[in-house]
C-alpha positions as CSV (number, residue, x, y, z in Angstrom):
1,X,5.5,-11.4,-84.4
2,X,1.9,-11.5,-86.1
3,X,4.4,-10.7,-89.5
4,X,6.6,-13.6,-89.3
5,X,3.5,-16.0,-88.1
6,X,1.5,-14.4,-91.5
7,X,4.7,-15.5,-93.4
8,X,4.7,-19.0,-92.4
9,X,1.3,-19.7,-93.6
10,X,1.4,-17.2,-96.6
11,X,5.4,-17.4,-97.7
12,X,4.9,-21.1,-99.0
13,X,1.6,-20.3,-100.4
14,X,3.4,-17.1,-102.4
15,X,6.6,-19.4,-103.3
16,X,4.8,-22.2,-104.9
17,X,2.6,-20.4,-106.7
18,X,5.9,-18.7,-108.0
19,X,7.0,-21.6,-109.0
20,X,4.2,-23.0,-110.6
21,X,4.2,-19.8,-112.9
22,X,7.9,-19.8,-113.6
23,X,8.7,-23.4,-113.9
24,X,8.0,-25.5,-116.9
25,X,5.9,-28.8,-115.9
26,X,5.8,-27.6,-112.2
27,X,1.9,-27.7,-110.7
28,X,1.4,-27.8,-107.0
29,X,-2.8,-27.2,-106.9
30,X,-3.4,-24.1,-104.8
31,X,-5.4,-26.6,-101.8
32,X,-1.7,-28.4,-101.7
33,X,-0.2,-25.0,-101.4
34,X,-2.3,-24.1,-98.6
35,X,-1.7,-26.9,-96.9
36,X,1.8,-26.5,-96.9
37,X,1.4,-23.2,-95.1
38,X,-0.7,-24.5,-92.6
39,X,1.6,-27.2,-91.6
40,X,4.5,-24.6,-91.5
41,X,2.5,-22.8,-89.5
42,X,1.0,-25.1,-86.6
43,X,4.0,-27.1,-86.7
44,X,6.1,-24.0,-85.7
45,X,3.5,-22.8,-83.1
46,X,2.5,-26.3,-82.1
47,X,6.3,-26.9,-81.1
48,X,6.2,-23.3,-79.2
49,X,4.4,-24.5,-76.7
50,X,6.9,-26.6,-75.9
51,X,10.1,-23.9,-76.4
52,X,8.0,-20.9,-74.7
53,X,5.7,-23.2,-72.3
54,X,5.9,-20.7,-69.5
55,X,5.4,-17.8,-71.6
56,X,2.3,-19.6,-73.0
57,X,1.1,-20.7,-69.5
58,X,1.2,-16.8,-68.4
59,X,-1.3,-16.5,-71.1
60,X,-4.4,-18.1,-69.2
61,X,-5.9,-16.9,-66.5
62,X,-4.8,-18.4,-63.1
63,X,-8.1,-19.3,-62.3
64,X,-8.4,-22.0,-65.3
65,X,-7.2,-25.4,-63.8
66,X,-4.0,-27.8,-65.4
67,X,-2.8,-24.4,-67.3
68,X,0.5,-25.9,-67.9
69,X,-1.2,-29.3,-68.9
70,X,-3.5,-27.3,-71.6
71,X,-0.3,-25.2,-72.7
72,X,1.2,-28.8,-73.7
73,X,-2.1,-30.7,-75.1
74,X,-2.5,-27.8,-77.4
75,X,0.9,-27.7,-78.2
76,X,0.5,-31.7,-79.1
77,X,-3.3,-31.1,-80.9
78,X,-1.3,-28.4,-83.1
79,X,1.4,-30.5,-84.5
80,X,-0.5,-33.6,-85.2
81,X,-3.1,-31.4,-87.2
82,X,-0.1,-29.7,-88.9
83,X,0.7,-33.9,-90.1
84,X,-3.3,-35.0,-90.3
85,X,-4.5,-32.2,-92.8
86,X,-2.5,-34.3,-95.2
87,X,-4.0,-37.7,-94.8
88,X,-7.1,-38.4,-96.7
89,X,-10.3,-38.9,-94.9
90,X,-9.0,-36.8,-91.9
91,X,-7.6,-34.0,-93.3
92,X,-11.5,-32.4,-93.1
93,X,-11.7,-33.8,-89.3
94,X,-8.4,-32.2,-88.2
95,X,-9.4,-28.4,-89.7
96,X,-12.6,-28.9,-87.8
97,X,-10.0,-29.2,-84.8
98,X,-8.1,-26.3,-85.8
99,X,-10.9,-24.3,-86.3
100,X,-12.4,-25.1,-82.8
101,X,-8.3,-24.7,-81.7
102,X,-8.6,-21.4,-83.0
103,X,-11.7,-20.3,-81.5
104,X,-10.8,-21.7,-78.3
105,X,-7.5,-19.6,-77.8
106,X,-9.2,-16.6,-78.9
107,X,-10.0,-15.7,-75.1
108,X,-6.9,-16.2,-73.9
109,X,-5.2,-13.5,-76.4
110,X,-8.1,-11.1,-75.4
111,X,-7.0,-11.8,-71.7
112,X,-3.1,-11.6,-72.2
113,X,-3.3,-8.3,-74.3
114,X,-5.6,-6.7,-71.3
115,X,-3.0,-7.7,-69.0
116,X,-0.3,-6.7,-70.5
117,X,1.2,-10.3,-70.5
118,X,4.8,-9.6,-72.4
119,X,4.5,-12.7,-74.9
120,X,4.0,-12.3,-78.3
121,X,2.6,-8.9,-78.7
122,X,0.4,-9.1,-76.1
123,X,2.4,-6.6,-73.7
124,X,1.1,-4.0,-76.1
125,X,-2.1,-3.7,-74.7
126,X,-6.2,-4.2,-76.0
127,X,-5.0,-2.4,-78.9
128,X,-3.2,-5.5,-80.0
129,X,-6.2,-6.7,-80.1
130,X,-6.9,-4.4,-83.5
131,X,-4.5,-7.1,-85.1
132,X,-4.7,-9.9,-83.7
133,X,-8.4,-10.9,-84.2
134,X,-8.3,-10.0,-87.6
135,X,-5.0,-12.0,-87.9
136,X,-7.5,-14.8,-86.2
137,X,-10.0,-14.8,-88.3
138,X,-7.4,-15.1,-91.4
139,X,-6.3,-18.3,-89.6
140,X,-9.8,-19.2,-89.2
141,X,-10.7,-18.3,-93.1
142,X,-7.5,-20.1,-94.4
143,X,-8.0,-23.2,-92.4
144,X,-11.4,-23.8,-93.8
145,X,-10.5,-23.1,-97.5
146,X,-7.7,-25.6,-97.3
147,X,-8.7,-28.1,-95.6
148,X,-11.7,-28.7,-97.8
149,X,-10.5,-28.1,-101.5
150,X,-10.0,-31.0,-103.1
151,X,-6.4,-31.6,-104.5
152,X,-7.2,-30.7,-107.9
153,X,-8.2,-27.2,-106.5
C-alpha cells in the first residue's frame, strides 16, 4: 500500500520531469511538478476517507470522541488542500495544514500498527512502523518543499 501511495506523489513528479527532458518546448518548473503529486496524492486519500470510512474510524482509539466525525473532517481538510496548494496566497497556508494533518495522524498509525488494526498495512504489526514513519516524514519533507518554491523553481 505505502508503494502505490509513494507513486501517487512521486509518479507525476517522475513523468513530468520526463517530459520536460524529452519534449521540445515542454517546461513544467519542478515546484508545479510537486504539486501535482501532492494533489494526486491527498486527493486520493482525502476521498478514502470517505470509500474506507470504517476502516479509517478503526484506526483511532475508541476512547477519542466523534471518531467517525474526525475520519470525515480529515477526509474533507485533505481534498481542499489537494485544490488550495494551487491558489496563490494560500497555497503556503494550506501546506502548513498538511503538515499539521500529517503530524496529527501520526499517532493514530502508531496505535493501528500496535493493534494490529487490518487497514492499510497496519495488521502487520509495530514493525510497519519501520516504514511507515519514514514514509511520514517523506510526506512531511515533500509538502514543505512544494508548497513553498516559487513557480519558477
Amino acid at each position: 500500500m505505502l508503494l502505490a501511495l509513494l507513486a501517487l506523489v512521486l509518479g507525476p513528479y517522475l513523468a513530468l520531469s520526463l517530459a520536460n527532458r524529452w519534449i521540445s518546448g515542454f517546461n513544467i518548473p519542478s515546484s508545479v511538478q510537486g504539486k501535482v503529486g501532492l494533489s494526486v496524492f491527498f486527493l486520493f486519500t482525502g476521498l478514502g476517507h470517505f470509500t474506507h470510512t470504517a476502516e479509517m474510524t478503526s484506526m483511532l482509539p475508541s476512547s477519542i470522541p466523534y471518531r467517525l466525525e474526525a475520519v470525515y473532517l480529515t477526509g474533507i481538510l485533505e481534498t481542499l488542500a489537494a485544490v488550495a496548494i494551487w491558489i496563490p496566497g494560500v497555497a503556503r497556508t494550506a501546506g502548513n495544514g498538511l503538515l499539521l494533518l500529517l503530524i496529527a495522524i501520526l499517532p493514530a498509525n502508531v496505535y493501528s500498527a500496535f493493534n494490529y488494526v487490518g487497514f492499510g498495512g497496519h495488521q502487520s504489526g509495530p514493525a510497519y512502523l519501520l516504514i511507515r514513519i519514514p514514509f511520514q516524514l517523506f510526506l512531511i519533507w515533500w509538502v514543505y518543499r512544494h508548497t513553498r518554491e516559487s513557480p519558477e523553481s
